[in-house]
C-alpha positions as CSV (number, residue, x, y, z in Angstrom):
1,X,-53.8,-99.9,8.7
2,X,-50.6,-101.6,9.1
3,X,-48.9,-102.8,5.7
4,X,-47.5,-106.2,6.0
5,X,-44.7,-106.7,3.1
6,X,-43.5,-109.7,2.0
7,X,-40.7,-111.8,4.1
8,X,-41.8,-110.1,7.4
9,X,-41.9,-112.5,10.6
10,X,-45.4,-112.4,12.4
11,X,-46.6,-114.5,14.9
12,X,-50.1,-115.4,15.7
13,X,-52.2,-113.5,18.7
14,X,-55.9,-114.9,17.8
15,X,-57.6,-116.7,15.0
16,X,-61.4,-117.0,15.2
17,X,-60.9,-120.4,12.6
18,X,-62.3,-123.3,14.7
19,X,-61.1,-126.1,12.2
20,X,-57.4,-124.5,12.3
21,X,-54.1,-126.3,14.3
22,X,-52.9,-123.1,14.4
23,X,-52.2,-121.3,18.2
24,X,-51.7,-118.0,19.5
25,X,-47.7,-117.5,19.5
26,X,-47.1,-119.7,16.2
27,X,-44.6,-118.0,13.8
28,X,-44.8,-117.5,10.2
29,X,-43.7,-115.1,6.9
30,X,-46.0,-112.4,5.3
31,X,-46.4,-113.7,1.4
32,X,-48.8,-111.3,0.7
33,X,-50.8,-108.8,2.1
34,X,-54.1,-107.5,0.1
35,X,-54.6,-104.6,1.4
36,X,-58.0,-103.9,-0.5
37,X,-59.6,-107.3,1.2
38,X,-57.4,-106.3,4.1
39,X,-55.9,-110.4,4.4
40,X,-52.6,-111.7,5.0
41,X,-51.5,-114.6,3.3
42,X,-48.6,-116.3,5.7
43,X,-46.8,-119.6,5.3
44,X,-46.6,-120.6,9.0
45,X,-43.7,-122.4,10.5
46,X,-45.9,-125.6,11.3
47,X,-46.7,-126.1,7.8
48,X,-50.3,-124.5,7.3
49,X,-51.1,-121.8,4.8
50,X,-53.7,-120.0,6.6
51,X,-54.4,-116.8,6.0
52,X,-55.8,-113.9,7.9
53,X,-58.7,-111.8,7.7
54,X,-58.1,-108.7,9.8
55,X,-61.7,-107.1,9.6
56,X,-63.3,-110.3,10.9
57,X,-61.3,-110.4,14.1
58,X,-57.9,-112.1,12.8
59,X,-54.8,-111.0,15.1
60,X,-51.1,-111.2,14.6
61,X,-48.7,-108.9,15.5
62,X,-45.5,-108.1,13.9
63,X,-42.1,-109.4,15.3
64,X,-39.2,-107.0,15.7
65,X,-36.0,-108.3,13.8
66,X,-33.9,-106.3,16.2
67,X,-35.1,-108.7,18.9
68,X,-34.4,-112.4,17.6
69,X,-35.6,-113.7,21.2
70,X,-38.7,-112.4,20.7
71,X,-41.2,-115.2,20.3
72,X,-39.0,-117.0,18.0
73,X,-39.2,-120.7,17.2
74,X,-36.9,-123.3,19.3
75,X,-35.6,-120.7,21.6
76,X,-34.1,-122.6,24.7
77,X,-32.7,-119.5,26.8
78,X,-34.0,-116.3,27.7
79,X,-36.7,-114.4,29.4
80,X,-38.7,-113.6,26.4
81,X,-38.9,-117.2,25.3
82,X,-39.8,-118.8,28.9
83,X,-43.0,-116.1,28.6
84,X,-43.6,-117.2,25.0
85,X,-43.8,-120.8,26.3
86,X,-45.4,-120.0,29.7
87,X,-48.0,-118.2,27.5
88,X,-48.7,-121.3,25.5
89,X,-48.9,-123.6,27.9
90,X,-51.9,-121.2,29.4
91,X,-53.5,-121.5,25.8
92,X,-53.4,-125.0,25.9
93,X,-54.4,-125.2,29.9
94,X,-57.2,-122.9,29.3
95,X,-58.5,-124.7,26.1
96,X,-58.4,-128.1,28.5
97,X,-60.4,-126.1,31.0
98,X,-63.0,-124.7,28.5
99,X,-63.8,-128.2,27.1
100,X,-64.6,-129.7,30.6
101,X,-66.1,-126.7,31.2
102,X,-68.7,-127.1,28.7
103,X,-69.5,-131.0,29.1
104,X,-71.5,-130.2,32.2
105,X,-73.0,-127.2,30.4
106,X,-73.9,-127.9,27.1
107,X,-72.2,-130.5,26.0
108,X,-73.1,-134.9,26.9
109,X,-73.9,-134.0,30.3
110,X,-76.0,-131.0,30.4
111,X,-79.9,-131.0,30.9
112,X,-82.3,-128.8,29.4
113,X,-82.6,-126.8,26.1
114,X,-78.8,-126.8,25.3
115,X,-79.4,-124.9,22.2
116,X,-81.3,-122.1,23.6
117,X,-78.4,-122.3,27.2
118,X,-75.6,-122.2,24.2
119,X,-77.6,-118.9,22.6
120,X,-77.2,-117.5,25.9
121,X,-74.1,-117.9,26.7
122,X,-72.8,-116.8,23.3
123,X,-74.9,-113.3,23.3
124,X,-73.8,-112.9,27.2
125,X,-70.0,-113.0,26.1
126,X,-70.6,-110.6,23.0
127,X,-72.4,-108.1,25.2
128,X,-70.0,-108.8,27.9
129,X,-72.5,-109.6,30.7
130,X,-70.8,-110.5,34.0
131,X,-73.4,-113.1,35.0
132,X,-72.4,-115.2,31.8
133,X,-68.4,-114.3,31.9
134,X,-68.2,-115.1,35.8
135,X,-69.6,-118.2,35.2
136,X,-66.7,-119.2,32.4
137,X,-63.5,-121.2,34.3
138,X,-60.9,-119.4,35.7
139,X,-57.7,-119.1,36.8
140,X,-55.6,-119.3,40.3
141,X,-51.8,-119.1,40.5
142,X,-51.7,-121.6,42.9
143,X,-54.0,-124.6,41.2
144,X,-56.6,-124.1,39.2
145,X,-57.1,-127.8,38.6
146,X,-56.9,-131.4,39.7
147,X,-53.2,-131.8,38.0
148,X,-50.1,-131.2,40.6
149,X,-48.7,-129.0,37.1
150,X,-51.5,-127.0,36.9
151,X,-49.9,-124.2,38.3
152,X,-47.7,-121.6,37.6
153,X,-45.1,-122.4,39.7
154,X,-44.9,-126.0,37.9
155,X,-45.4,-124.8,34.3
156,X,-42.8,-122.3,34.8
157,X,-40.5,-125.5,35.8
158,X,-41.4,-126.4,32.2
159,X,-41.0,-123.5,30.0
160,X,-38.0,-122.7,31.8
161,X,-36.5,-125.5,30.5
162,X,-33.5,-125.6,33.2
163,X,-32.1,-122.5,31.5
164,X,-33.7,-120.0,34.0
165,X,-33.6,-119.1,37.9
166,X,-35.6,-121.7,40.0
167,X,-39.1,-120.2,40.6
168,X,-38.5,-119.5,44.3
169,X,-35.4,-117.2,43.5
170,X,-37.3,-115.0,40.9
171,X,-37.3,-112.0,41.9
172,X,-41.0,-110.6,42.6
173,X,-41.5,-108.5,39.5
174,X,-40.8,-111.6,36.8
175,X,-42.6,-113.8,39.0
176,X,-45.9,-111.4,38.4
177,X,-44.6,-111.7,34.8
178,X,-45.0,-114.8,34.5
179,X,-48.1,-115.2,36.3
180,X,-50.0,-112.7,34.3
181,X,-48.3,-114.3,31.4
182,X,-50.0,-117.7,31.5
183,X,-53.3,-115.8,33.0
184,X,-53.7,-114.1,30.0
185,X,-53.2,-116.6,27.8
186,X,-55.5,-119.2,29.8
187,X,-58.2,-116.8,29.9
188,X,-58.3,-115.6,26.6
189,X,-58.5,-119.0,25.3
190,X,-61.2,-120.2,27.8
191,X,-63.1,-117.4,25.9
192,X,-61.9,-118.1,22.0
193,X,-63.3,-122.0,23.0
194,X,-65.8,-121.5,24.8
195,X,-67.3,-119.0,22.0
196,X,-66.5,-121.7,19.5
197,X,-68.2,-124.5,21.1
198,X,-71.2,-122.7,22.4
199,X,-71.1,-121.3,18.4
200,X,-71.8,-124.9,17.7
201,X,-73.9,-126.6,20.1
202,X,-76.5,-122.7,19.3
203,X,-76.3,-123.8,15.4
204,X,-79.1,-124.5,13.7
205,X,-77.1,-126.9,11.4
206,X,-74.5,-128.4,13.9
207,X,-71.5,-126.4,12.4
208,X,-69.9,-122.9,13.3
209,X,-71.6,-120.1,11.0
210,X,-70.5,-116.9,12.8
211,X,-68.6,-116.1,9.4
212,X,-72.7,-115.6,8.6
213,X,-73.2,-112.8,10.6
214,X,-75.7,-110.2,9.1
215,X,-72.7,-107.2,10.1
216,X,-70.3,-108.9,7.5
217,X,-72.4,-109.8,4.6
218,X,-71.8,-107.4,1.9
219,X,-72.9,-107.3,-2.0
220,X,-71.9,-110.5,-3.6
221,X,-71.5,-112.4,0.0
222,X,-73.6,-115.3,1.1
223,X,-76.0,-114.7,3.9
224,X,-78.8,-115.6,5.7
225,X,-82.1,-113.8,4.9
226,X,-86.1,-113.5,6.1
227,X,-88.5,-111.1,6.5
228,X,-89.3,-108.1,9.0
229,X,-92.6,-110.3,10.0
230,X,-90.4,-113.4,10.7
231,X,-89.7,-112.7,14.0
232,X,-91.0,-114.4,16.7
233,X,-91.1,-115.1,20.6
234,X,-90.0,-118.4,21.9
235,X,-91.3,-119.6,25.5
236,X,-88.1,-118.7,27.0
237,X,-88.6,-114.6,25.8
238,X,-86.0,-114.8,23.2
239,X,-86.8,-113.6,19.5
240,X,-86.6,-116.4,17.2
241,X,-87.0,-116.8,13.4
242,X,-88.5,-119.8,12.4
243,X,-86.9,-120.4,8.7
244,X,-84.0,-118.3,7.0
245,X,-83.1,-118.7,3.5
246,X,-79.6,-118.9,2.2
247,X,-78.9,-116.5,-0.6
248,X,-76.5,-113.6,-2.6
249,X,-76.7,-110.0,-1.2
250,X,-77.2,-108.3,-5.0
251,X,-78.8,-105.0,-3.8
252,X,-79.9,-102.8,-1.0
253,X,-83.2,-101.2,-1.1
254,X,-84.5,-98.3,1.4
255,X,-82.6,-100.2,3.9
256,X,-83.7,-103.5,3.0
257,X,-81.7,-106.5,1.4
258,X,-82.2,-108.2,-2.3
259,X,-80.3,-111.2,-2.9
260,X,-80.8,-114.2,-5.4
261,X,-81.4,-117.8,-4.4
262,X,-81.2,-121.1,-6.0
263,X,-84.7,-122.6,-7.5
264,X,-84.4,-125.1,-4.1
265,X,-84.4,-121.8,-2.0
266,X,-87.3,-119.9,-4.1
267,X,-89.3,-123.3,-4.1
268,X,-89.0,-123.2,0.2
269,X,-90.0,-119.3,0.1
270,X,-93.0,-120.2,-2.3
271,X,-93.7,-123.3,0.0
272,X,-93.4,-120.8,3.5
273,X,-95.6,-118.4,2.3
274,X,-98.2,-121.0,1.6
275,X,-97.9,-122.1,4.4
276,X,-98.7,-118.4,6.1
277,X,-101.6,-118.2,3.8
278,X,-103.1,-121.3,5.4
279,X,-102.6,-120.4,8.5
280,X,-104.2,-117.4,8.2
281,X,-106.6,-118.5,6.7
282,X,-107.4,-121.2,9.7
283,X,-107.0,-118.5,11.8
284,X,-109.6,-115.8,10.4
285,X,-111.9,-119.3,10.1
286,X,-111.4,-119.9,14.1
287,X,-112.6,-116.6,14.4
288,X,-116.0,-116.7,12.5
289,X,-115.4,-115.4,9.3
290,X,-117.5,-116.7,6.6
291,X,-116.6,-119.3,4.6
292,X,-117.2,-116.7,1.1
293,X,-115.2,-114.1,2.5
294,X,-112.0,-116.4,3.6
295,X,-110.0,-115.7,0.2
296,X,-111.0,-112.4,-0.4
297,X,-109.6,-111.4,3.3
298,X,-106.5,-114.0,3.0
299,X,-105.7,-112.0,-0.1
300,X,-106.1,-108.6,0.9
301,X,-103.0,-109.6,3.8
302,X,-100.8,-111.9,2.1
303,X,-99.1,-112.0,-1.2
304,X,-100.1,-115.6,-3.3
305,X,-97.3,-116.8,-4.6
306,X,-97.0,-120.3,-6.4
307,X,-94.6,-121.6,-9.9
308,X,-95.9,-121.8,-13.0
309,X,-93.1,-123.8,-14.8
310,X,-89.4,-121.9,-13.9
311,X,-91.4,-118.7,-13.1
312,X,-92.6,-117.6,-10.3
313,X,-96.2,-115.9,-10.1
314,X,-96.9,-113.1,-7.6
315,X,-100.5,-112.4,-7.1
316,X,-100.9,-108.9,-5.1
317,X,-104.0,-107.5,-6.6
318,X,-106.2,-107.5,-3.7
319,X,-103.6,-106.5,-1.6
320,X,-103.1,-103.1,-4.3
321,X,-106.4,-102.8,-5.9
322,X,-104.8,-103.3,-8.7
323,X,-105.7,-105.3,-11.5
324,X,-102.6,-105.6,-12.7
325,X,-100.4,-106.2,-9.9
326,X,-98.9,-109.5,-11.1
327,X,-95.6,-110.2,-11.2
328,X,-93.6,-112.6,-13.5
329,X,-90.4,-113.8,-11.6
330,X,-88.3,-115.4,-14.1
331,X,-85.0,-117.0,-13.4
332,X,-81.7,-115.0,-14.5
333,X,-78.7,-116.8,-16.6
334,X,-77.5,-118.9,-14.2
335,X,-80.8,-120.3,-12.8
336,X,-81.3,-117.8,-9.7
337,X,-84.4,-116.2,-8.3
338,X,-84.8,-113.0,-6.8
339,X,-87.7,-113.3,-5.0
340,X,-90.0,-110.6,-3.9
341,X,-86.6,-108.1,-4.2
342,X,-87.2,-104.4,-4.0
343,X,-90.5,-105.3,-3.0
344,X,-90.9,-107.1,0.8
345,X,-89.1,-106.0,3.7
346,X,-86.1,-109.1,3.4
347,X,-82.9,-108.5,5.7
348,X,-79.6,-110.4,6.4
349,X,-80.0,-112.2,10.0
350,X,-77.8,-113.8,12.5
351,X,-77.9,-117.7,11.2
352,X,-78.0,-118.6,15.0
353,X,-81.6,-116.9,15.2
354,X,-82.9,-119.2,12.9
355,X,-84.6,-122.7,14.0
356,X,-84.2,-124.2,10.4
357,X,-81.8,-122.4,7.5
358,X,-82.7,-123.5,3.4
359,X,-80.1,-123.5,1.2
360,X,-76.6,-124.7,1.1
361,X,-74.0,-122.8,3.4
362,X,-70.8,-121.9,2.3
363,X,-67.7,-122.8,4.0
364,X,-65.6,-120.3,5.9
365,X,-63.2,-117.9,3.8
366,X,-65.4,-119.0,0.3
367,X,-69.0,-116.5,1.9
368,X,-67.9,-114.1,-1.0
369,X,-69.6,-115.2,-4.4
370,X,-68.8,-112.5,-6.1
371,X,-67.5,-108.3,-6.0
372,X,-68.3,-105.3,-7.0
373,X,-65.9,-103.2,-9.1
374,X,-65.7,-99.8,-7.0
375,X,-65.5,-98.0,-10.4
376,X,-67.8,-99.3,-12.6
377,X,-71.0,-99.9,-11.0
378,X,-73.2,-102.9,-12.3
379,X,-69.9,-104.8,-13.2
380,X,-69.6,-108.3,-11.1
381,X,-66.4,-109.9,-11.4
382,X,-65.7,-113.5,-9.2
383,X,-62.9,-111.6,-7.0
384,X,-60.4,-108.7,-7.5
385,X,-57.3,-110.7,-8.1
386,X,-57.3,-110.1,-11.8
387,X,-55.6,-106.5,-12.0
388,X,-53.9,-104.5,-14.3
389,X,-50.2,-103.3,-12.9
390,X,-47.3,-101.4,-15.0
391,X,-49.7,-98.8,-16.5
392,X,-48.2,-96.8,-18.5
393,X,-50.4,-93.9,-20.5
394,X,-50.3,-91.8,-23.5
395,X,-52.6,-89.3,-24.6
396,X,-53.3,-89.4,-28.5
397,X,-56.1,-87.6,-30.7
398,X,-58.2,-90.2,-29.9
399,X,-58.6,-90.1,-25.9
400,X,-55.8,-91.8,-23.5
401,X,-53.7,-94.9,-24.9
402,X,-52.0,-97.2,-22.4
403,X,-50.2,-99.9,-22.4
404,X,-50.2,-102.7,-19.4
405,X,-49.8,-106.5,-17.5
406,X,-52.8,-108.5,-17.5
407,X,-51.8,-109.9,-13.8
408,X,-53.7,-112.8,-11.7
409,X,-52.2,-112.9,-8.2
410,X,-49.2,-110.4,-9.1
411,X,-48.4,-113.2,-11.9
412,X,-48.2,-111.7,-15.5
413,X,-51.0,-113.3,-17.8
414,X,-50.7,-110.9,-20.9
415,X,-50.2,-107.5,-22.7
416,X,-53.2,-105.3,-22.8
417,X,-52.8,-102.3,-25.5
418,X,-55.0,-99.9,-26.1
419,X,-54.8,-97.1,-28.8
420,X,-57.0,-94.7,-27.1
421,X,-60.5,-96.0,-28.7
422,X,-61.5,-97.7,-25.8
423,X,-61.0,-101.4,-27.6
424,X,-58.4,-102.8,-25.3
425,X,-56.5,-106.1,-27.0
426,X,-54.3,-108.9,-25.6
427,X,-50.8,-110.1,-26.5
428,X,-51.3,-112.9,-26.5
429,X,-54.8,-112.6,-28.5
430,X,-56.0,-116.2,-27.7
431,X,-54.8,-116.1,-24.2
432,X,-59.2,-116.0,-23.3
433,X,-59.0,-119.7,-25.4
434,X,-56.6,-121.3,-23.8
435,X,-55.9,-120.1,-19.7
436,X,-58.7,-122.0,-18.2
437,X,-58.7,-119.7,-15.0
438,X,-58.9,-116.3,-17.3
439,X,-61.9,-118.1,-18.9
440,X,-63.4,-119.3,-16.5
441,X,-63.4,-116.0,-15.1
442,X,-64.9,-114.2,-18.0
443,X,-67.6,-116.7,-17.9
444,X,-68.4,-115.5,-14.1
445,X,-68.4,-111.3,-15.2
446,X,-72.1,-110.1,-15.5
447,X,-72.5,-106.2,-16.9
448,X,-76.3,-105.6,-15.2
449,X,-76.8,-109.2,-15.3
450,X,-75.7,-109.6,-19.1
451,X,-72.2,-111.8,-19.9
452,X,-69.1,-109.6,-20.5
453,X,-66.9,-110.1,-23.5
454,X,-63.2,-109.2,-22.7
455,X,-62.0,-105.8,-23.8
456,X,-65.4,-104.8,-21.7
457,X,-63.6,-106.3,-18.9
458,X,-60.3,-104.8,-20.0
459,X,-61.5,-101.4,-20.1
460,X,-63.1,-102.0,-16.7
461,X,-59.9,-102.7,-15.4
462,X,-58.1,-99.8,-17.0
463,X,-60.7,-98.0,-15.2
464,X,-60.3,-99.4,-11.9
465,X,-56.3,-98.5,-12.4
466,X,-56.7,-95.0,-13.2
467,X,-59.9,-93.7,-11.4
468,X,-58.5,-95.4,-8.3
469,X,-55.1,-92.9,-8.7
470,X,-57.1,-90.0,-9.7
471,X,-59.8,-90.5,-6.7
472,X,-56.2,-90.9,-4.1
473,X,-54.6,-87.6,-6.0
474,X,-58.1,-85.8,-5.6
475,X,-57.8,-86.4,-1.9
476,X,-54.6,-86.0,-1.2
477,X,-54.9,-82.6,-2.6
478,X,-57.8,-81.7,0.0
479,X,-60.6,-82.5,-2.2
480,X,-62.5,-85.2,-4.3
481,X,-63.3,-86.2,-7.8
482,X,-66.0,-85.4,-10.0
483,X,-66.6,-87.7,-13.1
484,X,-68.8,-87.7,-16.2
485,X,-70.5,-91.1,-16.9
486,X,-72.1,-92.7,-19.8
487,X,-75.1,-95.7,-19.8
488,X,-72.4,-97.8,-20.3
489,X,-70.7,-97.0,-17.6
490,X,-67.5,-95.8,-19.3
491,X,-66.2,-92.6,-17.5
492,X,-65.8,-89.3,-20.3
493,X,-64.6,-87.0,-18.0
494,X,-63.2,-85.9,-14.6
495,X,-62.8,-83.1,-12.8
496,X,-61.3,-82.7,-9.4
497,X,-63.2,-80.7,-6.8
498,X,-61.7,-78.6,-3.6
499,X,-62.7,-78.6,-1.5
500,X,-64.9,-81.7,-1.4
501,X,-68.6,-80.1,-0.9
502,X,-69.7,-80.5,2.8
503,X,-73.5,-81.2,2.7
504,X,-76.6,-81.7,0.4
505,X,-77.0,-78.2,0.0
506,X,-73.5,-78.1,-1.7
507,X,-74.2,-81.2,-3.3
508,X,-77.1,-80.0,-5.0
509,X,-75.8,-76.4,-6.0
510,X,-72.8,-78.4,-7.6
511,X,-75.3,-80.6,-9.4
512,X,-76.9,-77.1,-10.5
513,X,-74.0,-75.8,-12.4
514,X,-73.3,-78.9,-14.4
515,X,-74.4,-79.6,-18.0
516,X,-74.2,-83.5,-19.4
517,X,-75.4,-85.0,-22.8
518,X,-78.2,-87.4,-23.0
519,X,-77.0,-91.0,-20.9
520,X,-75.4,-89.1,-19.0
521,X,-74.7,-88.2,-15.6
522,X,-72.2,-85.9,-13.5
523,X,-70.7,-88.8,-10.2
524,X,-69.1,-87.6,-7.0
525,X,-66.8,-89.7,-5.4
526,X,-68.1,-90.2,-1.6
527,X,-65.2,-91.4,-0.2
528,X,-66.7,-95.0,-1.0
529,X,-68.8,-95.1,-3.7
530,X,-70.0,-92.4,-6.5
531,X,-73.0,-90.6,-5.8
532,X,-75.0,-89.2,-9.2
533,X,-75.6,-85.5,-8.8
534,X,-78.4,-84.5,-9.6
535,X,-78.4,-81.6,-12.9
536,X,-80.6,-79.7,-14.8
């Protein structure tokens, strides 16, 4: 991964923000690159504050301060900046292109489904399909439009700006440079536009939700959810979901997702699966079952689910056998439902399969709701911002004493002292009381779904500090780290391994010769996440 540092000149090479002024070739200074979130905050030339997100298909590439003529702003001479304006004016030609493009295909004057001819379109350019991308405007040196400029010849007039050879004395070589120049550039933003409209006109709610996608929702992101039996077959052969429900991804179980809703989302998932059961029901009628035996068999298929109050009851005893297969869904501290979770087959979906969505969608850039700290599983904080920096330990009787900045955004907040008892304080002690954005923060943290008081947080952060060096010394030394871990999730002890055991069979003979106190368990570091091993 390339690490950005601050005051470094980048320019832009592709954005997949719709709602953004920004275009490819636009200059602007690092201010920060995270490299945990892996985003770039710039302040652009133009004015905008943008910032990139490189693992959802953000581009920019790096200017060379040994070159000032490469793509810098208000160049009037030189080759470099005739290509950096002959490549803009492609941008811009090609956006032109894709919007007229798409008028007569599915925008104001196309016919037919335009929704399902969007869908299409948009799956044809992800898998690449040459009967969808051939059908996408393209390019000719000579004239690729109606317009006496649209060609290279005359926007090369333009970009050079008087300050270059005339076209017809270029030699042969620059003259290809400058075609495939503005070729690139048109084409590659036929496709960015074309993708974005066809991302709208294919939405189920009339705005771009690609930041949805099932492959980027992660614990504490927003998504889209239904179940395995969802699917369906529209009349064109495509598979379609009828209804998805907008919620948090809080777990993962064999495979499948759990995430918590809002009462307006549980109340649609109570109202669909009534819905099911009556047409089931219909259904088994139609086909001659007996009046008596309708419930009993609409039963035996299909959880009953209805409120009582805030709760939720789930009825599966005829499904199970079971007399007392009835669960209680009650809602947690902040008024949230998990519904059916570790129990149904639920899983993150593609928003643009979905006919209908429930629930309230979050804008681009704001899908996260909360994270996960790596170190101290069960902890939820609202981002990873709030960090400890200047660590500075001393071992005493007691355990390991330290001394660090409470930092929000690389901006001190505080002293944080500990004394080796695991009680972290703050200089200044009322700091909680009186930094709305501190407390506000606290009042976010949930510990397994209980409220976190701050030196629980504290310690949590200390954690994150010095497990996160001790996990990077581990393997930079060939191996991993081994830790010991309470119920509490404090960590009493690590010990690096190496090298790092290769398979479950090593796994579980190093499992074997550990020993650990009741509440406790021996964690391997996985590379990602810690792994419980399992011991005598």
């Amino acid at each position: 991964m390339t690490i950005y540092q601050l005051g470094q000149r980048v320019a832009l090479v592709h954005t997949s923000d719709p709602h953004t002024d920004l275009r490819p070739g636009d200059i602007g200074t690092v201010r920060r690159h995270d490299q945990y979130l892996n985003t770039i905050d710039i302040d652009w030339d133009s004015g905008s504050s943008l910032s990139m997100c490189l693992d959802t298909g953000d581009r920019i590439e790096l200017l060379d301060p040994a070159d000032p003529d490469t793509w810098a702003p208000g160049d009037t001479d030189g080759w470099t900046a005739t290509l950096a304006r002959l490549r803009t004016a492609g941008a811009e030609a090609g956006r032109g292109a894709a919007d007229w493009w798409a008028q007569d295909t599915i925008g104001g004057r196309a016919t037919g489904d335009v929704r399902a001819i969007a869908r299409r379109i948009r799956a044809g350019i992800d898998d690449g399909d040459p009967a969808v991308l051939d059908g996408l405007p393209t390019f000719t040196p000579q004239a690729y439009g109606h317009d006496d400029r649209d060609n290279v010849e005359g926007r090369y007039a333009e970009a050079a700006q008087g300050q270059m050879p005339h076209w017809r004395n270029l030699p042969d070589g620059q003259r290809a440079e400058a075609i495939d120049s503005f070729q690139e550039a048109f084409e590659a933003a036929v496709l960015e536009r074309v993708t974005a409209l066809c991302h709208l006109a294919a939405s189920p709610t009339g705005a771009d939700v690609s930041h949805l996608h099932p492959g980027r929702v992660r614990v504490g992101g927003v998504g889209v959810f239904a179940g395995d039996w969802a699917w369906t077959v529209d009349a064109g052969g495509a598979d379609r979901i009828a209804v998805g429900f907008v919620g948090a991804l809080i777990d993962r179980w064999n495979g499948w997702a759990v995430f918590s809703c809002t009462r307006a989302v549980a109340e649609a998932i109570v109202a669909d699966q009534q819905e099911q059961r009556r047409e089931l029901r219909e259904s088994l009628q139609r086909q001659g079952v007996p009046v008596p035996d309708l419930d009993r068999r609409v039963n035996a298929e299909l959880t009953e689910l209805c409120f009582d109050g805030d709760v939720i009851v789930a009825d599966q005893r005829a499904q199970y056998d079971d007399p007392e297969a009835i669960d209680h869904i009650r809602p947690d501290r902040d008024g949230r439902y998990v519904v059916m979770g570790w129990n149904w087959c639920w899983q993150a979906v593609d928003p643009y399969d979905c006919d209908r969505i429930i629930g309230d969608l979050p804008d681009p850039g704001h899908e996260q709701e909360f994270e996960l700290l790596r170190h101290t599983p069960g902890l939820r904080v609202p981002h990873t911002r709030l960090q400890l920096t200047d660590v500075r330990y001393q071992p005493v009787s007691t355990g390991l004493a330290f001394t660090a900045t409470l930092a929000l955004d690389g901006c001190p907040l505080a002293t944080v002292t500990d004394d080796g008892t695991g009680a972290p304080t703050l200089d200044p002690a009322d700091l909680t009381a009186t930094h709305d954005g501190l407390r506000a923060y606290l009042a976010h943290c949930r510990f397994h779904g209980r409220s976190v008081d701050m030196p629980r947080l504290l310690q949590a952060l200390a954690d994150e500090h010095f497990l996160s060096h001790a996990v990077a010394q581990a393997e930079s030394d060939g191996g991993t780290q081994l830790r010991l871990v309470d119920d509490a999730g404090h960590t009493r002890a690590l010990r690096p391994v190496t090298p790092a055991p290769a398979g479950l069979t090593a796994l579980l003979e190093l499992g074997r010769s550990l020993t650990c106190g009741p509440g406790q368990q021996w964690q391997i570091w996985t590379g990602t996440s810690w792994f419980s091993l399992p011991t005598p």
